[in-house]
N, C-alpha and C positions, 0 to 999 in steps of 0.2 A: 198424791199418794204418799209420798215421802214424809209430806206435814203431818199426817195420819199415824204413820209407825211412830214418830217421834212425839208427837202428844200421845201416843200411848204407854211410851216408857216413860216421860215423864213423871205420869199418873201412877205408875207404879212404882214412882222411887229412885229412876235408874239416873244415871248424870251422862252426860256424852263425854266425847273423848274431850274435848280441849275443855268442858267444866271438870275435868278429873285434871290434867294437868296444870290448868288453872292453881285450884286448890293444893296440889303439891307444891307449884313454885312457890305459891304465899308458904306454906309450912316449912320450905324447906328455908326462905327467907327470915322467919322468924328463930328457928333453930339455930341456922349457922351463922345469921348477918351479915352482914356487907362485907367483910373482910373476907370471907368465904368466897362468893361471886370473884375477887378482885384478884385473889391466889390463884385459881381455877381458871382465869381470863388471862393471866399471866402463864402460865401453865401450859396452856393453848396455842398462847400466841409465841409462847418459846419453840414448842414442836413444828408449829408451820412453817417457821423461821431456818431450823433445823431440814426440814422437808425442800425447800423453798433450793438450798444451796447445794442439799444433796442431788434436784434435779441439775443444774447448773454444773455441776463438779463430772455426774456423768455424763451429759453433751458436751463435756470439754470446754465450758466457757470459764471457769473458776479452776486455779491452781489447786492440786490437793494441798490438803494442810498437812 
């Protein structure tokens, strides 16, 4: 029954969720380039890092700075 609904928005033109974001990450790939991903992954991993000590600082296991 499920295959049914979806071959029928197919038919009509419709994309699913992960062919919609599919298509974004190619577009947003070709717009911004690799150096894009690599900021934003840097970015990321800076806050976690950040997150990561500020748990640690409030159970006492890490000195304040």
């Amino acid at each position: 029954m499920a295959e049914e609904k979806r071959k029928g928005k197919e038919s009509k033109g419709s994309m699913t969720v992960q062919e919609a974001g599919r298509r974004g990450g190619q577009r947003t790939a070709q717009t911004h380039g690799k150096e894009f991903y690599e900021m934003i992954g840097h970015k990321g991993g800076q806050r976690v890092k950040e997150l990561i000590e500020e748990g640690k600082r409030a159970k006492g296991l890490m000195p304040e700075k």
